[in-house]
C-alpha positions in Angstrom: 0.0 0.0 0.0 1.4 3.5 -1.1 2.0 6.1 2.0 0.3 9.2 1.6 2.7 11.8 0.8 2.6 14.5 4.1 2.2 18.0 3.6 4.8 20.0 2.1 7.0 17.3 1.3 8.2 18.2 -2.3 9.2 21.5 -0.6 10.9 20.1 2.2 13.3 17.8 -0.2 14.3 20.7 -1.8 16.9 21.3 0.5 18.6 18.1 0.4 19.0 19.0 -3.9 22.9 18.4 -3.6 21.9 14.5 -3.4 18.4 13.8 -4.2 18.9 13.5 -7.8 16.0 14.9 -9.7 13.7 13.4 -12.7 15.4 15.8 -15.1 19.1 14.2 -14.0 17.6 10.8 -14.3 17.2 11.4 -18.0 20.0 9.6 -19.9 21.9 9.1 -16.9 22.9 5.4 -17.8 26.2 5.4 -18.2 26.9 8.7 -16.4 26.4 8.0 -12.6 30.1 8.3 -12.0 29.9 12.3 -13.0 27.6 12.9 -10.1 30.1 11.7 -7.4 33.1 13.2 -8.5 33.8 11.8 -11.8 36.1 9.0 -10.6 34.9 6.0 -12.4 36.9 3.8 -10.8 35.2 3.5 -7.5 32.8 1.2 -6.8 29.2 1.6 -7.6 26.8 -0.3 -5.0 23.0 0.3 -5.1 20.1 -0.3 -2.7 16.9 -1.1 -4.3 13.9 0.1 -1.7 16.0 2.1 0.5 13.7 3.2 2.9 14.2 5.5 5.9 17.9 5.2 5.1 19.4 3.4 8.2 21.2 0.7 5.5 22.7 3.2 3.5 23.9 5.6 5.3 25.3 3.3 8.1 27.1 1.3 5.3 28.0 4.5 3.4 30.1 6.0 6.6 31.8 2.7 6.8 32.9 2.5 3.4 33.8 6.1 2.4 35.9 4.9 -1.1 32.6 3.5 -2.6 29.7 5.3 -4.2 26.4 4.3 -3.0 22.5 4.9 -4.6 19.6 4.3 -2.7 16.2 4.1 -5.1 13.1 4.8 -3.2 9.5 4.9 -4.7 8.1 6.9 -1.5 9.0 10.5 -1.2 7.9 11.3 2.3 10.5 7.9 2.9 13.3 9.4 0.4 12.8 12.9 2.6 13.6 11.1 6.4 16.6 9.3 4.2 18.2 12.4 3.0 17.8 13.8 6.6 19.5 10.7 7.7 22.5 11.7 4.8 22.7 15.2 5.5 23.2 14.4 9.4 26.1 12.4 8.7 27.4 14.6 5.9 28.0 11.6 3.2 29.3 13.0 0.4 29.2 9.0 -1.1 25.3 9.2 -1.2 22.8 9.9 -3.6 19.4 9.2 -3.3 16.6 9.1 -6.1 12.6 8.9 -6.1 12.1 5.9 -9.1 10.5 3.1 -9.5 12.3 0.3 -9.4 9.9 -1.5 -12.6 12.0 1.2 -15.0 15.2 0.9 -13.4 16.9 -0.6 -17.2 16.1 3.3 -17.8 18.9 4.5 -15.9 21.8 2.2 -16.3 24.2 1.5 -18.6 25.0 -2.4 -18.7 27.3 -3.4 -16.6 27.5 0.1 -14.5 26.4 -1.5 -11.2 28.6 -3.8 -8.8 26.6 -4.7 -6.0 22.3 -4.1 -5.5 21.5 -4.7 -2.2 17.5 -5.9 -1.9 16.7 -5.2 2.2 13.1 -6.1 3.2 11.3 -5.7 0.0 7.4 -6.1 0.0 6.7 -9.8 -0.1 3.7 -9.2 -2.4 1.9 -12.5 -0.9 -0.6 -13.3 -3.4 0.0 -15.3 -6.3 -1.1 -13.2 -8.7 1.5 -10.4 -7.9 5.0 -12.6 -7.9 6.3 -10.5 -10.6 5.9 -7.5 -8.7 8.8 -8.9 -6.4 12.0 -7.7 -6.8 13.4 -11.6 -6.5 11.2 -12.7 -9.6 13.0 -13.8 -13.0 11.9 -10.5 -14.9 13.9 -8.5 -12.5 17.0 -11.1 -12.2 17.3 -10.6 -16.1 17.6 -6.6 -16.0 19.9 -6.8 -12.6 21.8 -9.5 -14.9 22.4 -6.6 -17.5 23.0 -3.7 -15.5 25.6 -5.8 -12.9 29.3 -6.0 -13.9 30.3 -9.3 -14.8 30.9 -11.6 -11.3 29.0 -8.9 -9.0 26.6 -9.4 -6.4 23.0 -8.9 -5.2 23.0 -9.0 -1.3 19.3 -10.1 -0.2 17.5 -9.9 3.0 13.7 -10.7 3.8 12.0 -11.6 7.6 9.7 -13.3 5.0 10.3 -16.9 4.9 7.9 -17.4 2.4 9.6 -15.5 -0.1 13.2 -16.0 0.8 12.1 -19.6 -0.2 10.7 -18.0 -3.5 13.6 -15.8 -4.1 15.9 -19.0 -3.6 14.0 -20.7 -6.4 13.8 -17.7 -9.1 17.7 -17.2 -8.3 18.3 -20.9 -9.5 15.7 -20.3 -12.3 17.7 -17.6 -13.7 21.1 -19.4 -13.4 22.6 -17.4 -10.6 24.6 -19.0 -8.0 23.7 -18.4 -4.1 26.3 -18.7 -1.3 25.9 -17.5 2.6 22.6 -18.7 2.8 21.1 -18.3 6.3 17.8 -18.5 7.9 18.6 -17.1 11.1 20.9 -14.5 10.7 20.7 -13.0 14.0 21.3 -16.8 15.8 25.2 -16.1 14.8 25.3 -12.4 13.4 28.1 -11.7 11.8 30.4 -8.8 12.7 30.2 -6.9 9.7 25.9 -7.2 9.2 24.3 -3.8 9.0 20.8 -4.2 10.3 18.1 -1.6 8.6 15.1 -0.7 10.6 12.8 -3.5 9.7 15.2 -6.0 10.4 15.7 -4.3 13.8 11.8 -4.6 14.1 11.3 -7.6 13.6 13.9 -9.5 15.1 12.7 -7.7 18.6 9.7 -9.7 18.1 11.3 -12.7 17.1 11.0 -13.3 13.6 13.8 -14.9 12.2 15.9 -13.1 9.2 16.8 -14.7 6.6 19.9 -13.5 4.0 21.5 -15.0 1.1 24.2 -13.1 -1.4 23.4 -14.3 -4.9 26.4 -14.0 -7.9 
């Protein structure tokens, strides 16, 4: 279900315009991403599909200040508590964009992307809507295209039901899975960065689950 967008949002996320690339940047921008941090193509380019309130990103962004890092969010009342959350920490490795992630071949050039990172992404639990999840084949063959040759997508869900799912279109497509877990938090490693739902749900004792597919 789509938030409703609070008063005086668009306004608000105005003032965060040094990150928050706009619609009008989006345009032709595959191929170009590297210009808008700097212009040093060699640094890697890792990219967070659903980024939510931003606790991911930015907590991974500070701890890796050589790589560039995109966080695509549908929601702009979401995107605007993100961009606070980047602005507090002063990340200068951050960009954030309002997009939906159905057009995302739009704005990458193949093979521009090194890691995605999918964190809690709506389960979409009928039938009917599998291919609206971002695990289903149709989206494994445009990540396929836009991901460098022997990158990652890093995947988390509390959903069991469609970690299972994911496992299964990830096998269908031909990708290889490694690190799969379905508890993460029974032996958390050192260097997990929790996001806000996982930090939700695991205080009421829902196991996560997390694979890393290649």
């Amino acid at each position: 279900m789509r938030l409703r967008k609070k008063p005086h949002t668009d306004e608000k996320l105005k003032q965060f315009t040094d990150f928050i690339i706009d619609k009008e940047k989006l345009n032709g921008i595959g191929g170009h991403w590297a210009e808008l941090f700097g212009g040093d193509s060699a640094r890697k380019f890792y990219v967070e599909l659903g980024t939510g309130k931003g606790d991911f990103i930015t907590q991974i962004a500070e701890k890796n200040p050589d790589i560039n890092f995109l966080g695509l969010e549908v929601e702009p009342t979401v995107v605007l508590a993100a961009a606070r959350k980047v602005h507090e920490k002063n990340l200068s490795n951050v960009r954030l964009a309002i997009f939906d992630i159905n057009r995302i071949a739009e704005i990458f050039a193949d093979g521009e992307v090194d890691r995605f990172y999918i964190n809690f992404c709506d389960p979409w639990h009928k039938k009917r809507h599998a291919k609206r999840r971002l695990t289903h084949v149709r989206f494994l063959e445009m990540y396929r295209k836009i991901l460098k040759a022997g990158s990652e997508i890093h995947f988390k869900t509390d959903n069991r039901a469609l970690f299972d799912f994911s496992l299964e279109q990830f096998n269908a497509s031909g990708w290889k899975v490694r690190d799969v877990n379905f508890d993460l938090h029974a032996d958390e490693p050192l260097d997990n960065i929790r996001t806000e739902y996982e930090n939700k749900f695991s205080a009421q004792g829902v196991k996560i689950n997390r694979c890393v597919a290649f």
